[in-house]
N, C-alpha and C positions, 0 to 999 in steps of 0.2 A: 401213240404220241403222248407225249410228260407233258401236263399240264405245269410251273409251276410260278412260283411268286414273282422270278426276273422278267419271265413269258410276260406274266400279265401286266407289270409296270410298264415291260417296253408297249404291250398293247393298248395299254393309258386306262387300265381298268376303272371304274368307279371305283368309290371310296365306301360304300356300300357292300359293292358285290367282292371286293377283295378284301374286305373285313369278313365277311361269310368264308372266302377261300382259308383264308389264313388259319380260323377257328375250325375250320373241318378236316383241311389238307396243310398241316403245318408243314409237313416235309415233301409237300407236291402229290400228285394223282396220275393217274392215265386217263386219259382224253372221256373213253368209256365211265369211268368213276366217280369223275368230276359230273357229264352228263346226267347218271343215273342220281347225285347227289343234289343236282341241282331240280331234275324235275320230280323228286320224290319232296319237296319243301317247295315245289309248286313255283321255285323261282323260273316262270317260261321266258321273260324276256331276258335275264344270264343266260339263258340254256340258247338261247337264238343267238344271242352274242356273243358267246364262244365258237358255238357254228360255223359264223362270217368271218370271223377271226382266222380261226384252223383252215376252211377251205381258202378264204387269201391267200395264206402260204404256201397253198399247193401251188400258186403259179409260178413259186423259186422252182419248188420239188411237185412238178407232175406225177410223179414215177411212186409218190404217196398215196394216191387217189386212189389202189384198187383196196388197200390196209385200212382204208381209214371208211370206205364205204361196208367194208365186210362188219367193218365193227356197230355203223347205224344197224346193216340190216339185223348180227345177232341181237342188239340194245332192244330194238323192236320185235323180235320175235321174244326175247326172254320177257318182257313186260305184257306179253299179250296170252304167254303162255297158260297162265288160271284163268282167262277171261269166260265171265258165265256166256259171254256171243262165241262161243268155239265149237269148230267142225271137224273133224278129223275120219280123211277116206278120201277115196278118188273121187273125180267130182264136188265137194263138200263146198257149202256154203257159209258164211259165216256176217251177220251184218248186226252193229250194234246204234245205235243213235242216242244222243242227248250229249250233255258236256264230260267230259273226262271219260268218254264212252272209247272202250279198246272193242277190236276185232280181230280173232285167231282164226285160221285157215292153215289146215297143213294137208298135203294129197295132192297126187296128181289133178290139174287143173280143176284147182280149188282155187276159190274166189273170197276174198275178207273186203267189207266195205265197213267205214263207218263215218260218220257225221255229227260232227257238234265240236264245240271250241276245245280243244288241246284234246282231242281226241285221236286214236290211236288204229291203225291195220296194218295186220301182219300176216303175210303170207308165204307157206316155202311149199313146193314144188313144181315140178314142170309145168310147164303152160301155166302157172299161178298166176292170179292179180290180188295186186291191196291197192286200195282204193280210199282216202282220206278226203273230206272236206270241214275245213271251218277254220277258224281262228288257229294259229301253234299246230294245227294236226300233223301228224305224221302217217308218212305210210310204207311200207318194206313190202318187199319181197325175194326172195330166193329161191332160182332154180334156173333152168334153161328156157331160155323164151319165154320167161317171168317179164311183168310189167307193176311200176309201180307209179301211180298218181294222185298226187296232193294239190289241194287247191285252196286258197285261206292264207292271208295274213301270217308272216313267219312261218308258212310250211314249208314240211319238207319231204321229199321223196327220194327212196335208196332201192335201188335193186343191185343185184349179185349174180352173175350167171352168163352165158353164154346169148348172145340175140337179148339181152333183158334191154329194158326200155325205162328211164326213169325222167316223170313231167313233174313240174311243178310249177302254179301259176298265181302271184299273189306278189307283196311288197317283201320284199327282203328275202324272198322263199331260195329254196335250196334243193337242187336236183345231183344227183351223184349215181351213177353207173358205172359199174365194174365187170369185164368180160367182153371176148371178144365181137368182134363189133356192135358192141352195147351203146347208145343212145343216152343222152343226159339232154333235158333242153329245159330252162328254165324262164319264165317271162315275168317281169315285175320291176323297179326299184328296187334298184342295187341287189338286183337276185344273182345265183351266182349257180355256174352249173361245171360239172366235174366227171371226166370221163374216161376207164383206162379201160385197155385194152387193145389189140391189132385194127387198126383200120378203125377205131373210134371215134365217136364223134359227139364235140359239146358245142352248144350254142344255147345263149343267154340275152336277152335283149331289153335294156331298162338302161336309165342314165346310172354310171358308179356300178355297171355289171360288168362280172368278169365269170372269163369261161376257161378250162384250163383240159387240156386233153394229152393223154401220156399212153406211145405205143406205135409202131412203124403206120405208117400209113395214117395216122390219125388224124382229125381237125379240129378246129377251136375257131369257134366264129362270135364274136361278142358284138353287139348292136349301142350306138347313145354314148352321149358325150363323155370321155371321161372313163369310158368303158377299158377292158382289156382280157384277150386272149392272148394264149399261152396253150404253145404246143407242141410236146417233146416227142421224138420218132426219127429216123431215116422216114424222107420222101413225106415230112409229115406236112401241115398248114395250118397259121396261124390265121385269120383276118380280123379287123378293128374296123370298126366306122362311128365315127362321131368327132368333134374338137376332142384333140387331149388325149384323143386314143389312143393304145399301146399293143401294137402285135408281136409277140415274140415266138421264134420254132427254135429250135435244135435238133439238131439231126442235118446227118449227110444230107442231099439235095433237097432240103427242105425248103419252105418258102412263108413269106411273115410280109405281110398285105396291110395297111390302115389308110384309112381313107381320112382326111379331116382339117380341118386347120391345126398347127401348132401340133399335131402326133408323131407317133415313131414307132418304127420298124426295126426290128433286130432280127437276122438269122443266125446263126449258130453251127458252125460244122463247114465239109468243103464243099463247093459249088452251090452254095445256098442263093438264096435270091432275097433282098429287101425292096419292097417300092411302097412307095408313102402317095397319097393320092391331096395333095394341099399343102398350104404354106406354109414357112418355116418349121417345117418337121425338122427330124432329125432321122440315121439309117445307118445301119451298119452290118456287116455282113461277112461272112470266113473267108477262110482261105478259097482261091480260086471262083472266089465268089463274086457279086455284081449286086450295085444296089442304087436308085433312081431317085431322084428328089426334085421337085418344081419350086419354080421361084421366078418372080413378076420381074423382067425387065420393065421399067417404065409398064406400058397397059399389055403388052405385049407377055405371055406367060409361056416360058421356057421349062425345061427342063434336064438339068446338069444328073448325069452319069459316071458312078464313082467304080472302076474295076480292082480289083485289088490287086494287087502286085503291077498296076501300071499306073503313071505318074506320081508317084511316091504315095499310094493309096495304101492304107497299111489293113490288115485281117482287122476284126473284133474290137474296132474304132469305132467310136462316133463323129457324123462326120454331118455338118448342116453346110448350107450356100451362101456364100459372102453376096456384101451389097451389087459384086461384079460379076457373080454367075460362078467364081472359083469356088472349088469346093474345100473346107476349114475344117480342122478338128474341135468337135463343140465341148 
């Protein structure tokens, strides 16, 4: 992904951190570049807020998520690669502690742990684990049935691979999983988790958390007000829960669930399903599609059903409940 100067005005950068952009990357960077630039001058909180930025967008573009997680895990293994805590063999251990502490692991179920603020594990092989806690830490892994977990203020955790597993648990922290049925689950304030692969699955649960999942069969479950999943696939699932929240799917029968006051549901594709769980949402849904919306007669709480192609209900509308139960394009 191109980092570049239009990117960051529309993202409303500081006047600080895009004075740094400008002076390094006159003519823009790759997503990667800009990272390794920004935490090799120790800038962690730019380097966090670029993060939340880029994984936001994946909820336009799901279908980015398995590119843009490939690229944390190689950032973290290339950064871990001279670390004096490295093991390398089947089996191999690898655990480093204190601040700006890295950990390398490469081998068959090899294991990298480290601890301390903007600290670092990286691990690639089958059945591998990296293991990260503290402040900014990070932690990768790569391989089949790889697992990677961050815990700590602005962390983050990336796996790659088949069955891999990526947790991350903390305020703004950052979970991403790539591979088929690969796992992303993040928890914290405005954490945000990212998931591709067949049958995938993201869930993220903090108020301003979003979950984004891209891949047949996949889900995206976002928890807190304000929140939003996104989840691209045939037969995929989105669901929201909180005021404010946004569930979106795409894909043929796919299905897009928010529960809350004032939220909205979109499906995308044909025979898709929208239903909104509270008042005055908004829903919309494809062709051959169906989508449900509640609304208070007097104390009495009803619920108006929009099909498409009948009583002039049109595909890929939005569509809220009038004061009298009819349904309105909003």
């Amino acid at each position: 992904m191109q980092i570049t100067t239009d990117l960051l005005r529309k993202w409303s950068a500081c006047r600080d951190g895009y004075g740094w952009f400008v002076a390094k990357f006159p003519q823009g960077g790759t997503y990667s570049e800009v990272q390794r630039a920004l935490r090799a001058d120790k800038r962690y909180d730019d380097s966090n807020w670029l993060t939340e930025r880029v994984f936001s967008s994946l909820l336009e573009n799901p279908e980015q998520i398995a590119p843009l997680v490939k690229v944390e895990v190689a950032e973290a293994l290339e950064e871990t690669k001279d670390s004096p805590n490295s093991s390398s063999g089947n089996y191999s251990t690898a655990a480093s502690s204190g601040n700006y502490s890295t950990a390398a692991s490469s081998g068959y179920a090899s294991t990298a742990a480290s601890s301390g603020y903007a600290s670092t594990a990286a691990s690639s092989g089958n059945y591998s684990k990296a293991a990260s806690s503290g402040d900014s830490s990070k932690a990768a892994s790569s391989g089949n049935y790889s697992t990677a977990a961050s815990s700590g203020n602005y962390s983050k955790a990336a796996s790659s691979g088949n069955y891999s597993t990526a947790a991350s648990s903390g305020y703004a922290s950052t979970a991403a999983s790539s591979g088929n049925y690969s796992t992303a689950a993040s928890s914290g304030y405005a954490s945000t988790a990212a998931s591709s692969g067949y049958a995938s699955t993201a869930a993220s649960s903090g108020n301003y958390s979003k979950a984004a999942s891209s891949g047949d069969s996949s889900k995206a479950a976002s928890s807190g007000n304000y929140s939003t999943a996104a989840s691209s696939g045939n037969y995929s699932k989105a669901a929201s829960s909180g005021n404010y929240s946004t569930a979106a799917s795409s894909g043929n029968y796919s299905t897009a669930a928010s529960s809350g006051d004032s939220s909205k549901a979109e499906a995308k594709g044909e025979k898709t399903i929208a239903m909104v769980a509270g008042l005055k949402g908004r829903a919309r849904a494809g062709e051959k599609g169906a989508f449900a919306l509640p609304w208070l007669d007097g104390e009495q709480v009803r619920i108006a059903v929009g099909i498409v192609g009948e009583n002039s209900i049109l595909a890929d509308t939005w569509y809220r409940v009038g004061e009298t139960g009819q349904l309105e394009e909003a």
